[in-house]
C-alpha positions in Angstrom: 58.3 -177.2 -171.6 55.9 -175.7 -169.6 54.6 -178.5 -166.7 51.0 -177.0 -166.9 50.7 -177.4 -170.7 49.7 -181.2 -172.1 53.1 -181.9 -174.7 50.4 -182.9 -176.7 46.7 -182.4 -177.6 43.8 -183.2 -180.3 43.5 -180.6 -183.0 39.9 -180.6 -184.3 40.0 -182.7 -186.9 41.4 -185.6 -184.5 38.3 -184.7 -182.1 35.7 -185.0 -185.1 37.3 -187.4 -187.3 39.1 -190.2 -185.4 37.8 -193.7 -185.6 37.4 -193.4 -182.1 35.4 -190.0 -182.2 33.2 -191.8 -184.7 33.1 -195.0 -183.2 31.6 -192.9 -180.2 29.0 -191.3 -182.4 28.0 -194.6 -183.8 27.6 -195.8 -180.6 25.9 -192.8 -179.2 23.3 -193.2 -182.8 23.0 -196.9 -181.8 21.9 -196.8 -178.5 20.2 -193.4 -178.4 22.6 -191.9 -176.0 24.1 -188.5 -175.4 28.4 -188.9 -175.2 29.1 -185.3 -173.6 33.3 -186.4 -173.8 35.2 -189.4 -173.5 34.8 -189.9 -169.7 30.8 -190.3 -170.2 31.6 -192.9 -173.2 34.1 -194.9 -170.8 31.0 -194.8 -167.9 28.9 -195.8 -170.7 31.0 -198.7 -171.9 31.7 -200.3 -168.3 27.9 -199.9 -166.8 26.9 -201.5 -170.0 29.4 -204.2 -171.1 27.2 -206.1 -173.3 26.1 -203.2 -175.0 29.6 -202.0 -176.0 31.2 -205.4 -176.8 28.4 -206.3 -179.1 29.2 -202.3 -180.6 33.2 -203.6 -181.1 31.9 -206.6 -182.8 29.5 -205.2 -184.9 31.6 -201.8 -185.6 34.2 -204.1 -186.5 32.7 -206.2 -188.7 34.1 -209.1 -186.9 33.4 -212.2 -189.5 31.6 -215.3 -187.4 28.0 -215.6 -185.5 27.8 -213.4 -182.5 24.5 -215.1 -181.6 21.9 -212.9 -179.5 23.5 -213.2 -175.9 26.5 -210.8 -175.2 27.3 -211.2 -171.5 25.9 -214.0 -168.9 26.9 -214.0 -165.0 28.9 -210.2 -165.5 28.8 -210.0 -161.8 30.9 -212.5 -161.0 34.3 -212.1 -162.4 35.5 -215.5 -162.2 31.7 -217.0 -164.3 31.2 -214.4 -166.2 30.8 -215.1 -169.9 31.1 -212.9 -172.8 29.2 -214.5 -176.1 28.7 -218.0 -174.8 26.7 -218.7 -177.9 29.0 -216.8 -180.4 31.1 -218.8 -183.6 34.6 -217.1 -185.0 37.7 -217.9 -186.0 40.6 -215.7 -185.0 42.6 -216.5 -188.1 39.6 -216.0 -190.7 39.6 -212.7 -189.0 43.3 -211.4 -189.4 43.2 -212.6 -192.6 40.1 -210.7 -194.2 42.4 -209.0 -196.5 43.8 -209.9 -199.8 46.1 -208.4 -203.0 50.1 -208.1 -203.7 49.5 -205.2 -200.7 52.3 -206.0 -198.3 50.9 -207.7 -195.2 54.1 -208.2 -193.6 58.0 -206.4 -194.1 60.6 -208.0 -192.3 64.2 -206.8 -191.2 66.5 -209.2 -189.1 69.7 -206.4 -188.2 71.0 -205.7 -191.6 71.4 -209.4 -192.7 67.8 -210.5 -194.0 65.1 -208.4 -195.2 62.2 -209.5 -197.1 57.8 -209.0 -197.5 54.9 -211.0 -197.9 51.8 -209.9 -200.0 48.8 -210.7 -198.4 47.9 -213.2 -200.9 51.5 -214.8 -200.0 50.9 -214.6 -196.8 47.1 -216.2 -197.2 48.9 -219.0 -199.3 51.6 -220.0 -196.9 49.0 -220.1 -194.1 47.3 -222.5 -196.8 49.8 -224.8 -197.2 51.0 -224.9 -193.7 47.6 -225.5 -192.1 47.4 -228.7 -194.6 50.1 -229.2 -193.7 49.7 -229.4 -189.8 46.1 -231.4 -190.5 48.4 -233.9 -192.2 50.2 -234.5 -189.0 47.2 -235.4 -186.7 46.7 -231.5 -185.8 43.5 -230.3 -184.5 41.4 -229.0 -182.0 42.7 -228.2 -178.7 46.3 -229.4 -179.7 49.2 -227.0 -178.4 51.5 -225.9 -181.1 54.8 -224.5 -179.6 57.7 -222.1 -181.2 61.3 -220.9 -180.3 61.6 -218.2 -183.6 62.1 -214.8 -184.2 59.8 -212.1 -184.8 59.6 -212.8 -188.6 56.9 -213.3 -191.4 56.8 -217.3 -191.1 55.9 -216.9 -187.2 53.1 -215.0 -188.1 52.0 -217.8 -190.5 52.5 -220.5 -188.5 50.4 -219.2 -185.7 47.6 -218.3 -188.7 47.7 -221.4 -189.7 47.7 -223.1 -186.3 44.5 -221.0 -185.3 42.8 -221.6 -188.2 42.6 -225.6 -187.5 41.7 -224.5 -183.4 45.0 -225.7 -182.4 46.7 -223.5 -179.7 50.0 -221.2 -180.3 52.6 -220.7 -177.9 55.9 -219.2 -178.3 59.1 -218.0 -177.3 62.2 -216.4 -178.6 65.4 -218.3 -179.7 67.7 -216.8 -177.2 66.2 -218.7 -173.8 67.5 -221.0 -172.5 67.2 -225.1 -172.9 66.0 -225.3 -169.6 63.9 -221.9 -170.4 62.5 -223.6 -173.1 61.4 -226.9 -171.6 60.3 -224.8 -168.4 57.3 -223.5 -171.1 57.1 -225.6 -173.5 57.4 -229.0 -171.1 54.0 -228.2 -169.3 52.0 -227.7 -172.2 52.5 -231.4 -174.3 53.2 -229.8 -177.4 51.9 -232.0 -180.6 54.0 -229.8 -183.0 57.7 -228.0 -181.9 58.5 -225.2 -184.2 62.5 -223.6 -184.1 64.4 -221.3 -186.7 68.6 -222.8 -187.1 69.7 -219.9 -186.3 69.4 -216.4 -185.5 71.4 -212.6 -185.9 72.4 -210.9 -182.8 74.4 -207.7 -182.5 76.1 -208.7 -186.1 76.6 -212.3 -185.1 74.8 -215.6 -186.1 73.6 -217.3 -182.8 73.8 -221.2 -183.1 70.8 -222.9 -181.5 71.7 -226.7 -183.3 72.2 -228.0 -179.9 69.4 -226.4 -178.0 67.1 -227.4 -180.4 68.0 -231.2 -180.5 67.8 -231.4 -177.0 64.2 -229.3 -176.9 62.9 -231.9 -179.6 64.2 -234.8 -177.9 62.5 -234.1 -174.7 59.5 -232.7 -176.3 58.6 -236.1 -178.3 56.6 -233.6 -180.9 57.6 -233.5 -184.4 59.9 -230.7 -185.0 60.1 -228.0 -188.2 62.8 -226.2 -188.5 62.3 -222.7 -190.5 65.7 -221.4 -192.0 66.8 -217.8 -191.4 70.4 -218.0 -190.0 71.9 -221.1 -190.7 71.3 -224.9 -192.5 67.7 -225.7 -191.8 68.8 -229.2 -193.3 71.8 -230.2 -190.9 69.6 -228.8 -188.3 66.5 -230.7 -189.1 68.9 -234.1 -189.8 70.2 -233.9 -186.3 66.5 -233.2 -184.2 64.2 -235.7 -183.5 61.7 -236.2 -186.0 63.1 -232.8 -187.9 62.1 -231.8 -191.2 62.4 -228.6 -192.8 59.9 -225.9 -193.4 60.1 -226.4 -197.1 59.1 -230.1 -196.8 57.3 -230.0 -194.4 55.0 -227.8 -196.6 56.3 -229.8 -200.4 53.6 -232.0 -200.7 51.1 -229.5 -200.6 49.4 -226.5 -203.1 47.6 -223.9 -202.1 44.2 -224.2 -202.4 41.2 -222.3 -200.7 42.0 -221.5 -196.8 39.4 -223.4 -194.6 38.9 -221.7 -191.2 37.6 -223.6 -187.8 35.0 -221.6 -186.2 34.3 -222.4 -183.0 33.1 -221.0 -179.4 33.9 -217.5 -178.6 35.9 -218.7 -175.2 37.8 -221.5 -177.4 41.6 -221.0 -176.4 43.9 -219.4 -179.1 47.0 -218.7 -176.7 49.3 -220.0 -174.0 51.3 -217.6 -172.7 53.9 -217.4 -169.7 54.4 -215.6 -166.5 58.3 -214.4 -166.7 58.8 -217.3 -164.2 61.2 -215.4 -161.4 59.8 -217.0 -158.7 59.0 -220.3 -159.7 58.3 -222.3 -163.0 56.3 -219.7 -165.5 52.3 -220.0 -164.9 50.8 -220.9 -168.2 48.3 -218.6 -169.2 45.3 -219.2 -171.3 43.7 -217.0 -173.2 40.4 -217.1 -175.6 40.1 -216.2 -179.6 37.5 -214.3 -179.5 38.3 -212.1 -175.8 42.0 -211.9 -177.6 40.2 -210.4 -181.1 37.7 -208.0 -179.7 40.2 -206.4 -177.1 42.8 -205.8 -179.6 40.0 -204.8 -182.2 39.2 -201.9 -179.7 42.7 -201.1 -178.6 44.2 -200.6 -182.2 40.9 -200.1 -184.4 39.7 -196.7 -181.3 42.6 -196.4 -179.1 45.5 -196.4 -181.5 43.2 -194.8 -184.6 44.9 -197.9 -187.0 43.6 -197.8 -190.4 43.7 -200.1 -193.3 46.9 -199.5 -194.9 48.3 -197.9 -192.3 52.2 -199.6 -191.1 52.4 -201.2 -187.7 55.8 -201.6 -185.5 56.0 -202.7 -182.4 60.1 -203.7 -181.3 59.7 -207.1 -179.5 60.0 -210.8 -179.5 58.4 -213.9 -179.9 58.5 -214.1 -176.2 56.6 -210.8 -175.0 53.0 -210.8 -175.1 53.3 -207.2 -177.4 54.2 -210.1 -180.4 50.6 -211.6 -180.2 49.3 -207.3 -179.7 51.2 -207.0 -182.9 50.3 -209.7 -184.8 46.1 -208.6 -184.5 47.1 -205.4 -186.7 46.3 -207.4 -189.2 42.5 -207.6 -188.6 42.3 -203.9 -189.1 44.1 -204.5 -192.5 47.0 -203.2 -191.5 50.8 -203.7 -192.3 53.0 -205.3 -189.9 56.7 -204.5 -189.7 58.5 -206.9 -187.9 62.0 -206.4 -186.3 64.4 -209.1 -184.8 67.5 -208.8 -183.5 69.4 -205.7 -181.3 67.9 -202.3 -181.9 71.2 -201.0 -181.5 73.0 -202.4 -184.8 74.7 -201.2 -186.4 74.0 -198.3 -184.2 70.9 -196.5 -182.7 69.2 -195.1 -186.1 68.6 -198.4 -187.1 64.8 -198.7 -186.5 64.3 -195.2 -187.0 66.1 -195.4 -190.7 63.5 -198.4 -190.7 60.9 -195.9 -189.7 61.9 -193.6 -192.4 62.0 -196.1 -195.0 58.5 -198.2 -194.2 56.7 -194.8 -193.4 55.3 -196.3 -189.7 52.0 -194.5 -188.7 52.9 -196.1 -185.4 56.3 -197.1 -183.5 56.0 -198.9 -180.6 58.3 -200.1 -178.1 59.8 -199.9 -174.5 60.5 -197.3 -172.0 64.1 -198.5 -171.8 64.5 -198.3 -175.5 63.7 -194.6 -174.9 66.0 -193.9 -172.4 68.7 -195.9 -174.3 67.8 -193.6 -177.4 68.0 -190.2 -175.3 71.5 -191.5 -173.7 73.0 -192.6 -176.0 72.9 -188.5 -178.0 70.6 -190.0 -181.4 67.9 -187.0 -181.6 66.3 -188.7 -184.7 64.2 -185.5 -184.9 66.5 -183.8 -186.5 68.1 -186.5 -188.4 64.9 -188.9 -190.1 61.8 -188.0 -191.6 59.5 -189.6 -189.6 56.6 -187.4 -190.8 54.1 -190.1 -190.9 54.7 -191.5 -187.8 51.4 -190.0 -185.7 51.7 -192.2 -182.6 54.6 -194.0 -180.5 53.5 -196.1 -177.5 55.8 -197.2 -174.9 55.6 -200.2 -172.4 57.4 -202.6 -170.4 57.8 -200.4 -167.5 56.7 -197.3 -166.2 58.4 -194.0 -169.1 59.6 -191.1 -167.0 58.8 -187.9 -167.1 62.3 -186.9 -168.8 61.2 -190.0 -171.0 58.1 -188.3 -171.7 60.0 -184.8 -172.7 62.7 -186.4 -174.6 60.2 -187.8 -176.6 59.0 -184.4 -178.0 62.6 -183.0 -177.6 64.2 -185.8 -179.4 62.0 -188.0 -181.8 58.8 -186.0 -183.0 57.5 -182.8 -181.6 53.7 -183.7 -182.7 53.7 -187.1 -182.3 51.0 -188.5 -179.8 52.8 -190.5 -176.6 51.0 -193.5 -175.3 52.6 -195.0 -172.7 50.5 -198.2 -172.4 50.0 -200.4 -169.3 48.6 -203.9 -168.9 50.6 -207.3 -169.7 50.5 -211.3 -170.1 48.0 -211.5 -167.7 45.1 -210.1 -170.2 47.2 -210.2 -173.3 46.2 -206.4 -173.9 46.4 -202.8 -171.7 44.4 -201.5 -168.7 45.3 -198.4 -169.3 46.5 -197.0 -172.5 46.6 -194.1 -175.3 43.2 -191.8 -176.4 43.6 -189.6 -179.2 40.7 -187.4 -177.8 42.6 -186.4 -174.6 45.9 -184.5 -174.3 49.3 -186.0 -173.5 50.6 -184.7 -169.9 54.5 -185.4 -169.0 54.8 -188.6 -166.9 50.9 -189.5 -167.6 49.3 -192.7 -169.2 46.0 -191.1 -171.0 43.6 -193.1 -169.1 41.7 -196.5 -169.0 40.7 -198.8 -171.6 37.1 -198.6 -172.9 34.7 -201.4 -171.0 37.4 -202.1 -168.5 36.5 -201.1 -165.3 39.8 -199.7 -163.7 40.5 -198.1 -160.5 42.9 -197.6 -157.9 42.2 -199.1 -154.4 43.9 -198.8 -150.9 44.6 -201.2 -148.7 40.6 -201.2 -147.4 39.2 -201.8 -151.2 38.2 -197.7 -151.3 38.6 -195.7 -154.3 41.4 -193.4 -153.8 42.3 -190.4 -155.8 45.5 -188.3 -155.2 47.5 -191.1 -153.4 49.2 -194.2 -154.6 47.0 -197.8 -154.3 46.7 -200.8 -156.1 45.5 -201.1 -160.0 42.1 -202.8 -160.0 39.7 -204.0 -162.2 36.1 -204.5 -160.7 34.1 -205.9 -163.3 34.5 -208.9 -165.8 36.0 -208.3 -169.2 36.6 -210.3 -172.3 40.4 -210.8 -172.2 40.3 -212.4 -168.9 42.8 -215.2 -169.1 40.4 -218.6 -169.5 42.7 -220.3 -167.0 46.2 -221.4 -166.6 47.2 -224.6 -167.9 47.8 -227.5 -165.2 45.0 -225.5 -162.9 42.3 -227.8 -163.3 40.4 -226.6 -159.9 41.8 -222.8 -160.8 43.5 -222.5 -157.6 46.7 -220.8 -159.0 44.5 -218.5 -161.4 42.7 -217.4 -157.9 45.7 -216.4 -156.0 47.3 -215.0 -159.0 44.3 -212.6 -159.2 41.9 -212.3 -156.5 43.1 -213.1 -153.1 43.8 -209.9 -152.3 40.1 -208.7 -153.0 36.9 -210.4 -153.6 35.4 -210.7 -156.6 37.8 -207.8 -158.2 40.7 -208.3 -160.2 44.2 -207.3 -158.4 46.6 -206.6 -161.5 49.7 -206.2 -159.0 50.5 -202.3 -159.9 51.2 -199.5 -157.8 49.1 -196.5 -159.2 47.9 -193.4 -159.1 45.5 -191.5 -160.6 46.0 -188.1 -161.7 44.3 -184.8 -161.4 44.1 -184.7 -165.2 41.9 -188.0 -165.1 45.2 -190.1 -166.1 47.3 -192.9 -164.5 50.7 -193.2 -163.3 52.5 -196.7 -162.9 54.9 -196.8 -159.8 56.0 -200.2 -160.1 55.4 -203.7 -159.3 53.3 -203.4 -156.1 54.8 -207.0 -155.2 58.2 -205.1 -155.6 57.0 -201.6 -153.4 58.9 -200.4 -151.0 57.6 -199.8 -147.1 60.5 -198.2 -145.3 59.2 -196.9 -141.9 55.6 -198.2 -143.0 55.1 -195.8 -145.9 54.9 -197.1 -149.3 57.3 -196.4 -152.3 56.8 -196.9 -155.7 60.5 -198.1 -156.9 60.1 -196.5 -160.2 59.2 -192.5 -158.8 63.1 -193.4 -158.0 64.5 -194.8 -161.0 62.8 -191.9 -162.8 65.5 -189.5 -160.7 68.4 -191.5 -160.7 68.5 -192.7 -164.4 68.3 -189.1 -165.8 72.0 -188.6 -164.5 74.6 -189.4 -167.0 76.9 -191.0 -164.8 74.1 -193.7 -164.0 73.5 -196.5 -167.2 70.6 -198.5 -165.4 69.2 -198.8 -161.2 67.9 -201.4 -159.8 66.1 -200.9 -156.1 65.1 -203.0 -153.3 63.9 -203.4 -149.7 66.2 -204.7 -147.6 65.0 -206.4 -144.0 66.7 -204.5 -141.7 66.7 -204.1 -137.7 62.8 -205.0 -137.4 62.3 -202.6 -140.9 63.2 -202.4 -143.9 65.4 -200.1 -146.1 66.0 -199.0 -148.9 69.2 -200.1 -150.9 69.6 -198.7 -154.9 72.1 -201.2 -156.9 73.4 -198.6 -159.7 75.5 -199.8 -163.2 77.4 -197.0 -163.8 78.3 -195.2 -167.0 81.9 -196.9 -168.8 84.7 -194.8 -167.0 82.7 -193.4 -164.2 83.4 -194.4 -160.7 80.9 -194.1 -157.5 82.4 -191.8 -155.5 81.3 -190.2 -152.3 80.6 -187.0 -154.3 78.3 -188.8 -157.0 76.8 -190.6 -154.2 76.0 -187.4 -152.7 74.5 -186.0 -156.2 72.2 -189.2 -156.3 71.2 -189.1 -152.8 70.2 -185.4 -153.6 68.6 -185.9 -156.9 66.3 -188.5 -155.3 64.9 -186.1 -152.3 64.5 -183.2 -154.2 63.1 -184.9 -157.3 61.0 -187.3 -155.1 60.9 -187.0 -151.6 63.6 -187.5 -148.5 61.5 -190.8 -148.1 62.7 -192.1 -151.1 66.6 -191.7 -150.2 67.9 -195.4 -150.1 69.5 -196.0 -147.1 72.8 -197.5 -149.4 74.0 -197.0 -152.8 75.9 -199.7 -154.2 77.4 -199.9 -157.6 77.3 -203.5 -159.8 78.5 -204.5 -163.0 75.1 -205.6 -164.4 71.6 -205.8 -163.0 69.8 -208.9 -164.1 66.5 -208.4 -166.6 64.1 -211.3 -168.2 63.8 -211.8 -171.6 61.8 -208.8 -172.4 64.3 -206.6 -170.8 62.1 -205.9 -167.4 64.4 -205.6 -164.2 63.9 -208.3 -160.9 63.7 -206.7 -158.4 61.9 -209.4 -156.6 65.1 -212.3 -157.5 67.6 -209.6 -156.3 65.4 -209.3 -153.2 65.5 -213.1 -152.7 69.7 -213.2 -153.1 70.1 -210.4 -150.9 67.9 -212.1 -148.4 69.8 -215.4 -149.4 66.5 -217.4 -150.5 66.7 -219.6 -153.1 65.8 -217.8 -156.8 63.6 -220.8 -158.1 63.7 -220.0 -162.2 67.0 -218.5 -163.1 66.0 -219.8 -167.0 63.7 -217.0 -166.9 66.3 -214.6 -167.0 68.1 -212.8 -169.8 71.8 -212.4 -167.9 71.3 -214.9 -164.7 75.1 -214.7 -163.9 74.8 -211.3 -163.0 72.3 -212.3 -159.6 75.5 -213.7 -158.7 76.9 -210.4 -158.3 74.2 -209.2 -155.3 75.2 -212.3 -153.2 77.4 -212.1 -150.0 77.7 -208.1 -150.5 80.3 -206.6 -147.4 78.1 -203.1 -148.2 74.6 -205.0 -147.2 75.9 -206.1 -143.8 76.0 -202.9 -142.1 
């Protein structure tokens, strides 16, 4: 592939006929503007906010009362408020549709697979928000669950939005102490578990977690069968009762919807809790609808009818990004278990079989895919699939070109960037603008992004932090247990006044995109320079020898260097030759700066939940502090393998 040809671009009819070429044209219509391209649209949309967010809601058709104000103090980040006098339900609007259409398909491994109609779907979501009324339920009352990604998840957190109760969840495989690290700050009125769930071919027993959860919790527990005896596993929990009585005395009647303010909370969501207990993160119905409204309705070009998959958990904030497909009438496809059972063509057979318009899922997925030799291009028929978005940290360029060498040559690649913080992207896919190897497309529309040095300037053509400098509607509302906001300040905007520090290393990019170095908490500053860790991971795991790198600062002799943990390929040894080959990869594929100072090879190299590598708790063991939330992590015994290393001490 040539590098000064985009691996993708917009034929005409994309550029005319896209719902986001004609949501600009609407717009343009509306307001008696002039949209030369994109760029002037995403000017447009930030210097007027309220404008454009009352264009999403209307364009939409979002159901509720937007009332006549659209933004009041925009020029303070931390009081501005988007439709303070505005009435919706976030439920009445995911559930618009109705008909035997499937709303939902389901596939746990190979073991359970099932769909829901949308009128199923609208009359479990009836029975279960009686249901939850029966049980004191209401307003403002936190509704927590440990379950997979599958169709009664989705209805339960309907049915608790439609009532104004608030969802949280998480997915069965953390923890006890994971669990109650979440779900223990929050008061929970109802807790929600499956009795069971598939993994890698095998049922994973969670009787005893979820009796101890429940007994600590206090809440009333249903248990929702999938994997095991919902019965035994609801006799033994405190207060347990299974899905199908808690539900029994109930028929489905009419759904009844609770509209309320515009900032009412819908969500609590976590912080992957690495360096401390997880911050609880709030977040509004009605910032949570219109963002995702824009980002799948214009950015992704979903379409009623169309099938939605995203591969994630119950636990990663993609689930909730997911789950608002539905407002734009789309199809969900939901996936739990390992992507790699019974072997790597699994979700692409599922891809095949569902006919996905889009396929989303994580950059390490991709490289997993590429390494492990599955070119589905050659091997599915994957010819409705028009877009695959990638996220979870930064895609390489190689990720980029196996992409089009591997999966789909015309597909359109979004790698997306944003995360828990705003339940949504900063920066993401546009189908009017070409794809370039190793580029995120641009910014969102209405968010005002940029990237910043260390003096708050603008900076183009060298690395800064990702900011966001005015107000938009997916702010978090606050964390939970923050009632003077202290903790939502520092998490935010310490670093700059009055401007929204997301904690990325970026760049942008002469063709007007992005590029995500990293964690900027997690950069690297050898000799007072700053490194991105991910422009090395980018070099290093393209080599066959190396499985997965992890890469750190280490305090050294009044600096720091650079130290790359690598886990190798099954057979292959680190050698002085293959250390050499790394070593050489990294400065003539990055720069000599990048060159860690030592290369150490490790069994594992510990992730969270959602598969993301910590750098920053591998940093703390090397540096022997305390990690303060192991729970948080997918594989914690494997930190115990970066303690105490001979290699660090010289």
């Amino acid at each position: 592939m040539q590098a000064d040809r985009p691996l993708w671009a917009p034929g005409a009819e994309i550029l005319e006929r896209s719902p986001m070429a004609q949501f600009m044209a609407w717009c343009a219509q509306r307001f008696g503007r002039n949209f030369a391209d994109y760029d002037a649209f995403h000017d447009w949309s930030v210097a007027e906010r309220g404008d454009f967010w009352i264009a999403v809601w209307d364009y939409c058709g979002v159901v509720g009362d937007r009332g006549e104000r659209a933004l009041i103090n925009g020029e303070r980040m931390l009081d501005a408020r988007f439709f303070p006098d505005a009435t919706l339900n976030f439920a009445e609007n995911l559930l618009r549709k109705s008909g035997d259409g499937d709303a939902l398909v389901f596939r746990g491994e190979d073991k359970a697979g099932y769909r829901l109609s949308w009128d199923d779907l609208r009359a479990l979501v009836s029975r279960l928000q009686q249901a939850m009324k029966a049980k004191g339920i209401g307003k403002g009352d936190r509704v927590a669950a440990m379950m997979p990604n599958m169709p009664e998840t989705i209805a339960l957190m309907l049915a608790t939005a439609s009532i104004g109760a608030i969802w949280s969840s998480c997915s069965p495989d953390f923890g006890e102490q994971g669990v109650l690290d979440r779900f223990g700050q929050i008061g929970p009125k109802l807790f929600i578990a499956c009795d069971g769930y598939w993994y890698n071919g095998k049922r994973q027993d969670v009787a005893g977690k979820v009796r101890a959860v429940a007994a600590t919790l206090g809440a009333p527990t249903v248990i929702v069968p999938y994997a095991g005896d919902s019965a035994s596993v609801a006799a033994t929990a405190e207060g347990g009762v299974t899905l199908a009585d808690f539900i029994a005395p109930f028929e489905v009647k009419p759904l009844a919807f609770e509209r309320l303010p515009f900032s009412h909370p819908l969500y609590i969501l976590f912080s992957s809790g690495t360096t401390g207990v997880p911050k609880c993160i709030v977040h509004s119905a009605g910032g949570t609808l219109l963002q995702h409204l824009k980002e799948h309705r214009f950015h992704c070009g979903l379409k009623e009818g169309e099938r939605l998959f995203y591969f994630t958990t119950c636990g990663w904030m993609m689930w909730n990004w997911l789950a608002s497909g539905l407002a734009a009438g789309a199809t969900l496809c939901l996936f739990d278990g390992s992507p790699f059972y019974p072997d790597g063509n699994v979700l692409f057979d599922y891809a095949a079989e569902e006919r996905f318009a889009i396929f989303g899922t994580s950059a390490k997925y991709i490289d997993a895919v590429r390494k492990g030799g599955f070119t589905p291009v050659s091997t599915h028929d994957l010819s409705t699939l028009r877009l695959l978005t990638s996220t979870g940290s930064p895609l390489s360029p190689e990720g980029f070109s196996f992409v089009y060498e591997g999966i789909k040559s015309d597909v359109q690649l979004a790698s997306i960037s944003g995360g828990t913080d705003i339940v949504s992207c900063f920066v993401l896919g546009n189908p009017l603008k070409p794809v370039w190897r190793g580029e995120i497309q641009g910014p969102g529309l209405g968010l005002a992004m940029d990237v910043w040095n260390d003096e708050g300037q603008s900076v183009r053509g060298e690395k800064g932090e990702l900011v966001c400098t005015k107000a938009f509607p997916s702010m978090p509302i606050m964390f939970w247990n923050d009632p003077e906001g202290t903790k939502y300040r520092a998490a935010y905007f310490e670093r700059f006044d009055n401007v929204w520090c997301h904690g990325d290393f970026a760049e942008w990019t002469a063709h007007g995109g992005i590029i995500i170095h990293g964690r900027s908490d997690a950069t690297l500053n050898p000799g007072g320079v700053r490194i991105g860790t991910a422009e090395i991971y980018n070099q290093v795991e393209q080599m066959e020898e190396v499985a997965e790198a992890l890469c750190i600062g280490q305090d050294w002799e009044d600096d720091v260097r650079v130290v790359l943990f690598v886990r190798l390929a099954p057979g292959v040894e680190l050698t002085d030759e293959l250390t050499k080959a790394i070593k050489s990869r990294i400065r003539t594929g990055a720069s000599p700066r990048h060159v860690p100072a030592k290369i150490i090879a490790v069994a594992d190299i510990p992730r969270t939940k959602s598969g993301k590598i910590v750098e920053l708790a591998v940093r703390d063991v090397v540096h022997g502090r305390p990690v303060k939330n192991k729970e948080a992590l997918a594989n914690p015994e494997a930190l115990d393998l970066f303690a105490g290393l001979d290699a660090l001490k010289s």
